[in-house]
VEXLUMNU-615885 format. One record per residue (C-alpha): chain; x, y, z. Coordinates in steps of 0.2 Angstrom, whole numbers. Layout:
VEXLUMNU-615885
 chain    c1    c2    c3
     A     X     Y     Z
...
end
This chain:
VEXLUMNU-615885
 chain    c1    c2    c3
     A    10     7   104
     A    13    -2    88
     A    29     0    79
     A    26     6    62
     A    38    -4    49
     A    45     3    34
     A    58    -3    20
     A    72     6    18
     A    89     4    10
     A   100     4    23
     A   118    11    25
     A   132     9    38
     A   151    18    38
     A   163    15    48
     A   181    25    48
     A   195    10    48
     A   208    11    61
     A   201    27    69
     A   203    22    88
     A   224    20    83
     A   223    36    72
     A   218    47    86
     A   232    38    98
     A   245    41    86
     A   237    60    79
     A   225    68    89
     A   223    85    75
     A   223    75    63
     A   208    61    68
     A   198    77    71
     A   202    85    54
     A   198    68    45
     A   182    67    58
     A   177    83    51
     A   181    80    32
     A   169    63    32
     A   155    72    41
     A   155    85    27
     A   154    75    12
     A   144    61    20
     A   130    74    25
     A   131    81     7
     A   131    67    -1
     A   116    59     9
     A   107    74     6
     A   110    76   -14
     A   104    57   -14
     A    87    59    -4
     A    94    52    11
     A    94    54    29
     A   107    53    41
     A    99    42    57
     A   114    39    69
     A   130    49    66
     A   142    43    81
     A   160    49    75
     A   168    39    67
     A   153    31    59
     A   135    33    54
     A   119    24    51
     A   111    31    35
     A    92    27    26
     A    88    29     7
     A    69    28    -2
     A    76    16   -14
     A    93     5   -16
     A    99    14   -30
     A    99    31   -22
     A   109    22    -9
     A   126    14   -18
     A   124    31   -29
     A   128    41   -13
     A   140    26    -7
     A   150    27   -22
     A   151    47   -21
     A   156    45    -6
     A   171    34    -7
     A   174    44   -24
     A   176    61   -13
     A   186    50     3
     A   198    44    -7
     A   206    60   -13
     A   218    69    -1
     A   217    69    12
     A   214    52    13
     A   199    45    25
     A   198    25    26
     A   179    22    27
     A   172     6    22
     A   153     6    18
     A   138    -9    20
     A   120   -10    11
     A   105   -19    13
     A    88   -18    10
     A    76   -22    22
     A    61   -19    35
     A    67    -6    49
     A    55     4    64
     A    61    17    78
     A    57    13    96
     A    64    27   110
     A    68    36    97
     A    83    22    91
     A    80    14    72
     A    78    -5    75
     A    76   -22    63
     A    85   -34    58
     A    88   -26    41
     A    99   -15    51
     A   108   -29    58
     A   111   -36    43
     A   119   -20    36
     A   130   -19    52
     A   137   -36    48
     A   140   -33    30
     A   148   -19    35
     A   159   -27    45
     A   167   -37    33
     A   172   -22    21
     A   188   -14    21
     A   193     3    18
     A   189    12     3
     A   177    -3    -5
     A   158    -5    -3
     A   148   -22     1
     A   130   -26    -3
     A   119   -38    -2
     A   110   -49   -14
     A    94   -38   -11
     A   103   -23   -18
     A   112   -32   -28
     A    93   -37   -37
     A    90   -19   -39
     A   103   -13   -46
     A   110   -27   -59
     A   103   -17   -72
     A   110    -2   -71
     A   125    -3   -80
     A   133    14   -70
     A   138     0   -57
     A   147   -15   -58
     A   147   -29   -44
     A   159   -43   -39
     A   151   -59   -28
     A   162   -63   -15
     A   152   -78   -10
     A   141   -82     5
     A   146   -80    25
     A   139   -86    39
     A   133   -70    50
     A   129   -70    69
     A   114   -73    75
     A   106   -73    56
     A   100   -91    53
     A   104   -93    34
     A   123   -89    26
     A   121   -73    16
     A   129   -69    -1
     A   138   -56    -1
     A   144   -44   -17
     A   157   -27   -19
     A   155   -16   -30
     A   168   -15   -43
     A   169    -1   -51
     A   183    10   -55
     A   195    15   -42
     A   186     4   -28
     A   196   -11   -18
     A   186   -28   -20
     A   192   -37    -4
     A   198   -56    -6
     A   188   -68     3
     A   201   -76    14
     A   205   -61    20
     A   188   -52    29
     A   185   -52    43
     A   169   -46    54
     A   153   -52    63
     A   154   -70    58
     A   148   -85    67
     A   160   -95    77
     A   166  -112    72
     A   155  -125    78
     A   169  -132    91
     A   171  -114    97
     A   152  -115   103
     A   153  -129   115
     A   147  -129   131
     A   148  -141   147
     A   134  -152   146
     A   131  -149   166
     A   129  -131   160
     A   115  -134   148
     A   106  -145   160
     A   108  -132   175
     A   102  -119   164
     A    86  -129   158
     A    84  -134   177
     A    83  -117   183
     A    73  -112   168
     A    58  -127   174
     A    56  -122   189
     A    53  -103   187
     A    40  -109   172
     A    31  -121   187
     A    33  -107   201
     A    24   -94   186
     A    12  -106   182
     A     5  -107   197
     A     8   -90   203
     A     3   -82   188
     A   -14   -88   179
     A   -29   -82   177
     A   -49   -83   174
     A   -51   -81   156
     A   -67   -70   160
     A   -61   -53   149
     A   -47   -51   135
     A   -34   -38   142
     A   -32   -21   136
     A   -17   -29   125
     A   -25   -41   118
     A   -41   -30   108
     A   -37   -34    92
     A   -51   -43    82
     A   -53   -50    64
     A   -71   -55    59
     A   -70   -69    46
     A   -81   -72    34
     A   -96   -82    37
     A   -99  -100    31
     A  -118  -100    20
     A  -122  -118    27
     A  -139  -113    17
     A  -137  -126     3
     A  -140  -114   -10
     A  -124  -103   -15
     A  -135   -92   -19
     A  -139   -87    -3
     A  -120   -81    -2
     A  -122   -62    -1
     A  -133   -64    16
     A  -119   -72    24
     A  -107   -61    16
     A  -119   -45    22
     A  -119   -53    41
     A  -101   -52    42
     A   -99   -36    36
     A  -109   -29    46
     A  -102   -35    63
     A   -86   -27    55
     A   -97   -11    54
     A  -104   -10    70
     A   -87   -14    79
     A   -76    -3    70
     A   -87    10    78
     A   -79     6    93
     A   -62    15    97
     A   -55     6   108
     A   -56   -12    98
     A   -42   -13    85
     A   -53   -22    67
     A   -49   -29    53
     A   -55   -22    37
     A   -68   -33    26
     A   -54   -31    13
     A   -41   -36    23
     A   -49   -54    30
     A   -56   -55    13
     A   -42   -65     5
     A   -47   -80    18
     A   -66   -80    13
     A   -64   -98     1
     A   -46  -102     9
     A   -45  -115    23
     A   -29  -108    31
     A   -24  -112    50
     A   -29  -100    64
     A   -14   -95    67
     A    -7   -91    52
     A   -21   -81    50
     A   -18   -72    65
     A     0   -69    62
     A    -2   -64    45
     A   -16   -49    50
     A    -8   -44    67
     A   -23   -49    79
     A   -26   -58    92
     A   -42   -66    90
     A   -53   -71    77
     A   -71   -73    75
     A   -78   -84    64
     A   -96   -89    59
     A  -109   -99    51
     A  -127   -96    44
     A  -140  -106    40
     A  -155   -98    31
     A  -172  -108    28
     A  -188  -100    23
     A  -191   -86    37
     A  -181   -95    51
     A  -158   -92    52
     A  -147  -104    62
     A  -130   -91    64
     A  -116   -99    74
     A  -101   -88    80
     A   -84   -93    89
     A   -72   -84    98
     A   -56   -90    94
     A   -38   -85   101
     A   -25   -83    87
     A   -11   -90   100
     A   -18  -105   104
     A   -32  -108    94
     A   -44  -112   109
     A   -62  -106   106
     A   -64   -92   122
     A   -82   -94   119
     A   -98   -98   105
     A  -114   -92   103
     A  -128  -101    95
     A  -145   -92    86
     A  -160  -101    81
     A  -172   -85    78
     A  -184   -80    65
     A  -176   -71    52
     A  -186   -55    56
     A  -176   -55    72
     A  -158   -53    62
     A  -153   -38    69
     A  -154   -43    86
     A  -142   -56    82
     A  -131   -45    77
     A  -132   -32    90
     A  -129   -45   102
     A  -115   -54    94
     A  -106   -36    96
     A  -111   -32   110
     A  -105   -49   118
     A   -88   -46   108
     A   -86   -28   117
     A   -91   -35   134
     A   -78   -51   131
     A   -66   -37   130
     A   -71   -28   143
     A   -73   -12   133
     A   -82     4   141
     A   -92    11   129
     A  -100    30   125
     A  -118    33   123
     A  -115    38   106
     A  -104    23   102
     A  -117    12   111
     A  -130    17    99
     A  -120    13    82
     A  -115    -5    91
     A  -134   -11    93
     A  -145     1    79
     A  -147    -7    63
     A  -145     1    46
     A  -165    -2    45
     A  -176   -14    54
     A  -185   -18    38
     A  -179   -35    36
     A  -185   -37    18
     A  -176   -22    12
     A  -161   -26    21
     A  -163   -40    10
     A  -162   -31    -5
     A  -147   -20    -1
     A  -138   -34     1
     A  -141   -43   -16
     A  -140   -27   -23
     A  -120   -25   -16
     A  -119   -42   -22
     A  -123   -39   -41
     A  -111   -22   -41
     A   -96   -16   -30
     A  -104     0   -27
     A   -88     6   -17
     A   -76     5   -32
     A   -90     5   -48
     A   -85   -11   -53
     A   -99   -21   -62
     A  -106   -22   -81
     A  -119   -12   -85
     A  -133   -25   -85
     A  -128   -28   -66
     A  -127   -10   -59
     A  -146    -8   -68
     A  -150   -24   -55
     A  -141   -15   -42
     A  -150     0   -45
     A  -167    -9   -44
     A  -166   -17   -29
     A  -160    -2   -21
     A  -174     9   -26
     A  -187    -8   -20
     A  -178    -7    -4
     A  -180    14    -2
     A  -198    11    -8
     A  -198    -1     7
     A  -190    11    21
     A  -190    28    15
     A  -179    32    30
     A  -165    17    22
     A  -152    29    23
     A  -137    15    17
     A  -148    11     2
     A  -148    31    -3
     A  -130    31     1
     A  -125    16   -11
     A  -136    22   -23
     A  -129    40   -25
     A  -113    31   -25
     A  -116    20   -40
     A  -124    34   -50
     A  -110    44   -48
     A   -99    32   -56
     A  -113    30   -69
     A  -109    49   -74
     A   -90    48   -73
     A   -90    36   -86
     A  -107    45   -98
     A  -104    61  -112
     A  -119    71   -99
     A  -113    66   -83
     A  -123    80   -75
     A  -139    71   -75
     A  -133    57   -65
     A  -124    66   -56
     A  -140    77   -49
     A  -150    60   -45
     A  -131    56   -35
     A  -132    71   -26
     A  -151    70   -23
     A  -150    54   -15
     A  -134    59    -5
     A  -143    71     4
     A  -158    58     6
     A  -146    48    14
     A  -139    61    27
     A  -157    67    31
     A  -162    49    36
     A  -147    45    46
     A  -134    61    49
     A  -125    51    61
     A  -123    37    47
     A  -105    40    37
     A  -112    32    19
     A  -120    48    16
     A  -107    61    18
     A   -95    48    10
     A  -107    48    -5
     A  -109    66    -5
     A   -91    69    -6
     A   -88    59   -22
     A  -101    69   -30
     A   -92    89   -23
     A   -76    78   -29
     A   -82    75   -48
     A   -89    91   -49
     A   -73    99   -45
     A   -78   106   -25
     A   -61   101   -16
     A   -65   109    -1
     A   -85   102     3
     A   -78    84    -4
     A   -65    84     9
     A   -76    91    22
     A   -87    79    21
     A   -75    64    20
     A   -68    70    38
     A   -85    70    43
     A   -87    53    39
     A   -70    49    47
     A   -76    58    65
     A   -93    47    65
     A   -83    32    60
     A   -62    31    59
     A   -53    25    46
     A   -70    23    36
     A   -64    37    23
     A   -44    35    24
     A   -41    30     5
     A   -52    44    -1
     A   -44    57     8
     A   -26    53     4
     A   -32    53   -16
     A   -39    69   -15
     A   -24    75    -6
     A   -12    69   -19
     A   -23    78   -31
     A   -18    93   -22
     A     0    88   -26
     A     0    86    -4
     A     9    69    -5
     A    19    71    14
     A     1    75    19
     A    -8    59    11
     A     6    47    18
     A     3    55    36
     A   -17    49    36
     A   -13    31    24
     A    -2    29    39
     A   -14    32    55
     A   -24    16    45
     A    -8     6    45
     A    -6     6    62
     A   -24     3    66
     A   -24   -12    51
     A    -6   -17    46
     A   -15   -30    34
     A   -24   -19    24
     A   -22   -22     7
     A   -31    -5     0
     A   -19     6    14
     A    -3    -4     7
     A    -8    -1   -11
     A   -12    19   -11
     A     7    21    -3
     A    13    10   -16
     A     4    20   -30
     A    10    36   -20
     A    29    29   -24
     A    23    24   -40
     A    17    40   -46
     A    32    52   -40
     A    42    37   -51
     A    51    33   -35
     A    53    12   -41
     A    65     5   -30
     A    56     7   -15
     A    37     4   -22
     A    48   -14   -31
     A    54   -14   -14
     A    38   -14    -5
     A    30   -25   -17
     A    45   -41   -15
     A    40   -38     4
     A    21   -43     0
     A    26   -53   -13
     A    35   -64    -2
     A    22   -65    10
     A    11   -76    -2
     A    -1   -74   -16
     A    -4   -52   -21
     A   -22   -48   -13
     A   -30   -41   -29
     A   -29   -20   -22
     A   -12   -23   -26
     A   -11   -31   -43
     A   -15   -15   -52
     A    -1    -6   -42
     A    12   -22   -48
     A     8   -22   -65
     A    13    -4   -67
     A    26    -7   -58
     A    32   -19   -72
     A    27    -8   -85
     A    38     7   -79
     A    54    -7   -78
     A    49   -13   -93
     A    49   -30   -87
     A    38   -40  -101
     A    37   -58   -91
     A    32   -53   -75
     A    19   -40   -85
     A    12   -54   -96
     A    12   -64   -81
     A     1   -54   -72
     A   -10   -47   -84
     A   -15   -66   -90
     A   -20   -68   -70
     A   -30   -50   -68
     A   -39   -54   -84
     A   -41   -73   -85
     A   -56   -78   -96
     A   -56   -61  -103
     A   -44   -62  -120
     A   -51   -43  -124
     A   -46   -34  -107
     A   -29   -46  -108
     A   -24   -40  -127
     A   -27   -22  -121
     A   -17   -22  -107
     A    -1   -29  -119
     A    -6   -17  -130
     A    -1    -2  -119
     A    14   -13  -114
     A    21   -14  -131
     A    14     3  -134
     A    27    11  -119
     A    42     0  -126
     A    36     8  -144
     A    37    -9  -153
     A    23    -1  -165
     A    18   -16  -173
     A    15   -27  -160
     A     7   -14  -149
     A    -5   -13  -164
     A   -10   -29  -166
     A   -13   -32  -148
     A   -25   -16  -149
     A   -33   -24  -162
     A   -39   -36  -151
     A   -42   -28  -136
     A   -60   -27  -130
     A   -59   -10  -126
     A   -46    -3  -135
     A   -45    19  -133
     A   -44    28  -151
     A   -29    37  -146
     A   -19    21  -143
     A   -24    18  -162
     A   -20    34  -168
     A    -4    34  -161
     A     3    16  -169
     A    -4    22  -186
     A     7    37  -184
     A    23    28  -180
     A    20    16  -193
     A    20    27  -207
     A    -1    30  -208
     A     2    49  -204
     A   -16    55  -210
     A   -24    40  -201
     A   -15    43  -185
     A   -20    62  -187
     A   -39    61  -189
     A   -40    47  -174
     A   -33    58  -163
     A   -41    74  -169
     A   -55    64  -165
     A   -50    59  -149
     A   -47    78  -142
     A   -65    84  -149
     A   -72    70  -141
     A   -63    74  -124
     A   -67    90  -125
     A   -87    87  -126
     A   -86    73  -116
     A   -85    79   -96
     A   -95    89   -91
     A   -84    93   -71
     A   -64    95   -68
     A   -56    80   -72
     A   -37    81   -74
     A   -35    64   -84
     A   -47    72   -97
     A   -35    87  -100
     A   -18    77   -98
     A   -28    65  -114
     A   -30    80  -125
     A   -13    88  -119
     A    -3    71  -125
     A   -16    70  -141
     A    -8    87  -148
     A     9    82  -139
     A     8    66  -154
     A     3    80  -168
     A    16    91  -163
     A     5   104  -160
     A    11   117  -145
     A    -8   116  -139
     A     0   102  -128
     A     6   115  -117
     A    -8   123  -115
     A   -19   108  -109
     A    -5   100   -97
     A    -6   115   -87
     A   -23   111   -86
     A   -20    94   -82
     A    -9   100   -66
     A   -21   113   -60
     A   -32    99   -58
     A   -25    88   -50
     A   -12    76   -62
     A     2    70   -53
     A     6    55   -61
     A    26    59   -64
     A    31    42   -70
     A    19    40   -83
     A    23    55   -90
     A    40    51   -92
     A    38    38  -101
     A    23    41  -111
     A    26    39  -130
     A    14    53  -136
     A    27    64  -129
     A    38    57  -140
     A    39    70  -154
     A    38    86  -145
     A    53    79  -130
     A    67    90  -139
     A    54   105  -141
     A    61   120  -129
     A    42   120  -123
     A    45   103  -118
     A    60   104  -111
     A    56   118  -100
     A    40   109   -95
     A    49    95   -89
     A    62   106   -79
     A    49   113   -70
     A    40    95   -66
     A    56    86   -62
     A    60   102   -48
     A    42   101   -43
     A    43    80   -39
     A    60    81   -31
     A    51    95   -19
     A    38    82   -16
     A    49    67   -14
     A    59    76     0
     A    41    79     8
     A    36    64     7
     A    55    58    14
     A    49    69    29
     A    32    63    32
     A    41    46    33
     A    52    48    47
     A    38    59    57
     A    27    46    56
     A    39    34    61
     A    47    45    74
     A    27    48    82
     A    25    31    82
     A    40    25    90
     A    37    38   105
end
């Protein structure tokens, strides 16, 4: 089963001394025994921790962020250090930790062992990755001690203490721990080494040819697949969005299989115009093989090539070659499946069978359309201009008009009409031709999942909770996994956060890689204002190369809530390169949250799509009081006419809007807000239009009430963590 990862800030105690003290004082060990559990438990608790390993006179601790971690360090040695005297040493680090046989595991726990190690009592060492997180908090102060040489960690590790009041700052020349030996204390009898490799060559010949075998099916362990992107050898780029259609849907037909682990589109997406090694690739997304392609498309003749090729070794296990008519498409792409699940050696169930080799229409000319149609608009996320959804929408309705029983064109068009209405003043028209072809969609196909995930987005918008997310677990059971980020949105709307992680986790373990899975946990962290583990998360993927775009959106928040202006300008200038408008809004808003009025105003007055109330805002901080005032009087009628279905952003507007006039109506509305579904807690806490009323009573109690009401959530999301990592390592 695979090991489901997760970062943590980790913690390590150990009582100094304590095998001598029970020698010398047996009573008294045990009374200090008991005095350290007591106020390491409390303390671990009050900080959002959890105690892993507690084995007498020392404990293995986790936190959800650093900070929460030297916070309950340093109470701890506060509390240890009065009388009766217990002398703990403590260690920190942040890193990547999983559970197998029900033990925690990583080498972030190693490395927090070691550092450890090295403290002595009544003083607290950290690494340098919690030294990052917490430099600038100025309730700590730190020390370097300078770098050490651990074993079995490759690189020497810079090591700091903390240094505030009342805690020992060990000298270098004196620690001691789990450091490497001296080069001359390694040194082994040559004869040794060469017995050793001796030995070692003969039991790799005697398995070598023992031990292969016919490489006629994958194993069990091995069925794991990415399907990349397929090369348009047409010689016309704009032939792009067939073999962008081909690929995706050989991801579509196997991911209806359950016992074939496959990479998202999104997640193998990233590679599409990247010439990166096959292993790398594989490493990087968790599989084993890779399948890779080419298409050729002339007139009414396609020449697709496909590969097998293994992510260890990079040896193509088998290829396939298709010179057919293009009205014989779909039997490519049946049997190009069905030779993937046979390679495998995969049993398969009627049902399963039948979505491998049917077709989302046999009409080749409307399949034709659909697929330039997903190319001018991303009808999955309603990204596209205007002028491109109305080509979307065209083509769509040419390809129903051409197979009235199309039932993935319905779907995609119900989709894109209800984003249409989210964004119009009367969104109940559109949203009655998104429901009317929703139900097109299922009645041509009820064993398709477009149409009951289309059909949930419009019961979602018109405020129907319960049918939305009956249908998304509809969709789910005819295809897993197909409905996962929807589901854990609308159950964060519901304020069910422990309940969201547990589903966005089941789709990390079936795609590790998957860039939209990583980001809705991040924006889960992010929204409970829980920063140093979503920054912690995001260094992880950071590090592992270039942000997939899913996640850029999650980063740049990030920044905004830390106030961090270079890495925000940074980003923004990449997200909306070639686009001065979108770029001058986004530093807008970032000027606008550090309340540097004047420069949040002129940014907004360059922005592209600037909102009024921004506007009104900055005019009533810069002395323009009757300005500010009738923009955002404007602003609250206009929200208030404007949807025509629940939408808790739209109250939360209006609520902020009189928050900014000073008007007690604010209240009133942010109840509102919550009932349907706000649950963005970091925002809120940093939103400027709350300026003015922050000292109110009604504020105040307001704020009580929410910061009681996330703690609650974060200790449920805590839990859902450790079960899902618990499950998983079972």
């Amino acid at each position: 089963m695979d090991k489901v990862r997760q970062l943590a800030a980790i913690l390590f105690t150990d009582i100094v001394g304590y095998s001598g003290m029970m020698q010398r004082d047996e009573a008294h060990a045990v009374g200090v025994i008991r005095r350290y559990l007591a106020v390491l438990h409390a303390s671990v608790d009050r900080h959002g921790g959890d105690v892993l390993n507690d084995y007498g006179d020392g404990s293995l601790c986790i936190f959800p962020s650093a900070l929460a971690a030297v916070r309950a360090a340093v109470d701890i040695q506060s509390e240890l250090r009065q009388d009766p005297v217990v002398p703990l040493r403590i260690g920190l680090h942040v890193g990547e930790i999983f559970f197998e046989d029900g033990k925690i595991m990583g080498d972030g726990v190693n490395v927090a062992s070691r550092i450890q190690s090295l403290a002595q009592a009544n003083s607290i060492l950290i690494s340098s990755e919690i030294q990052g997180k917490i430099r600038n908090h100025p309730e700590f102060s730190t020390t370097q001690l300078g770098a050490f040489e651990f074993k079995n960690i490759d690189e020497p590790m810079v090591v700091y203490a903390i240094s505030n009041a009342g805690l020992d700052v060990p000298r270098k020349e004196t620690m001691t721990g789990k450091l490497r030996e001296p080069a001359r204390a390694r040194r082994f009898s040559m004869r040794w080494i060469w017995a050793a490799l001796l030995v070692a060559g003969l039991a790799a010949v005697v398995y070598w040819g023992w031990s292969r075998k016919p490489a006629a099916a994958v194993s069990a362990g091995d069925r794991s697949i990415a399907v990349l992107y397929f090369d348009n050898l047409s010689g016309d780029s704009a032939q792009d969005y067939f073999s962008t259609g081909m690929t995706e849907e050989i991801i579509s037909r196997l991911s209806n299989i359950p016992d074939l682990r496959v990479k998202s589109r999104l997640s193998v997406l990233k590679y599409q115009e990247k010439t990166v090694p096959v292993r790398q690739i594989a490493r990087e997304l968790g599989v084993n093989n890779l399948l890779q392609g080419t298409v050729r498309r002339q007139g009414s003749h396609v020449l697709v090539t496909v590969q097998l090729v293994s992510g260890e070794t990079e040896e193509t296990q088998w290829s396939l070659r298709y010179n057919r008519e293009l009205k014989d498409i779909f039997d490519v792409q049946s049997d190009i499946a069905q030779q993937i699940v046979s390679r495998f050696d995969i049993s398969t169930t009627p049902a399963a069978q039948q979505r491998l080799t049917t077709p989302p229409t046999r009409n080749v000319e409307a399949y034709d359309l659909y697929l330039e149609a997903r190319a001018y608009a991303d009808l999955e996320s309603g990204i596209g201009s205007t002028k491109l959804n109305r080509i979307a929408v065209s083509k769509l309705r040419q390809a129903v008009a051409l197979d009235t029983a199309f039932a993935d064109a319905y779907a995609q068009l119900s989709t894109l009409y209800t984003y249409i209405a989210a964004n119009d003043a009367q969104p109940d028209r559109w949203l009655d031709t998104a429901a009317y072809f929703a139900e097109l969609a299922i009645r041509a196909n009820p064993d398709r999942e477009p149409g009951y995930i289309a059909r949930a987005h419009v019961f979602h918008l018109r405020g129907d909770a319960e049918q939305s997310m009956r249908d998304l677990l509809r969709a789910a059971g005819i295809r897993p996994f197909s409905t996962t980020q929807a589901l854990s949105r609308q159950l964060v709307e519901k304020h069910a956060f422990g309940e969201a992680w547990s589903w966005l986790e089941q789709a990390r373990r079936h795609d590790p890689a998957d860039p939209v899975t990583e980001a809705e946990e991040i924006w889960i962290l992010l929204s409970l204002d829980m920063l140093d583990s979503a920054g912690t998360r995001l260094d992880a993927l950071r590090s592992r190369g270039n942000l997939p775009d899913a996640l850029k959106q999650p980063q740049l928040h990030y920044y905004l809530y830390t106030d961090d202006l270079p890495g925000y300008q940074l980003l923004a200038r990449e997200i909306y390169a070639g686009n001065e408008g979108q770029f001058a809004y986004a530093m807008g808003r970032f000027y606008l949250f550090r309340r540097n009025w004047p420069l949040a105003e002129s940014m907004l007055r360059a922005a592209s799509r600037a909102d009024q109330m921004d506007a009104g805002l900055t005019a009533l901080f810069l002395g323009r009081p009757e300005a500010g005032r009738k923009i955002l009087t404007k602003t609250i009628n206009d929200r208030l006419s404007f949807i025509g279905f629940a939408h808790a952003w739209h109250a939360y507007d209006i609520s902020r809007c009189y928050a900014a006039l000073g008007d007690p109506r604010y209240a009133e509305y942010f109840h509102s807000a919550l009932q349907k579904g706000w649950f963005d807690y970091a925002w809120m806490r940093r939103d400027p239009f709350f300026d003015p009323v922050r000292n109110a009573p009604g504020y105040k109690s307001i704020w009580e009430r929410l910061t009681a009401d996330r703690d609650m959530y974060r200790k449920e999301l805590l839990r859902s963590m450790q079960s899902t990592s618990a499950r998983a390592a079972q």
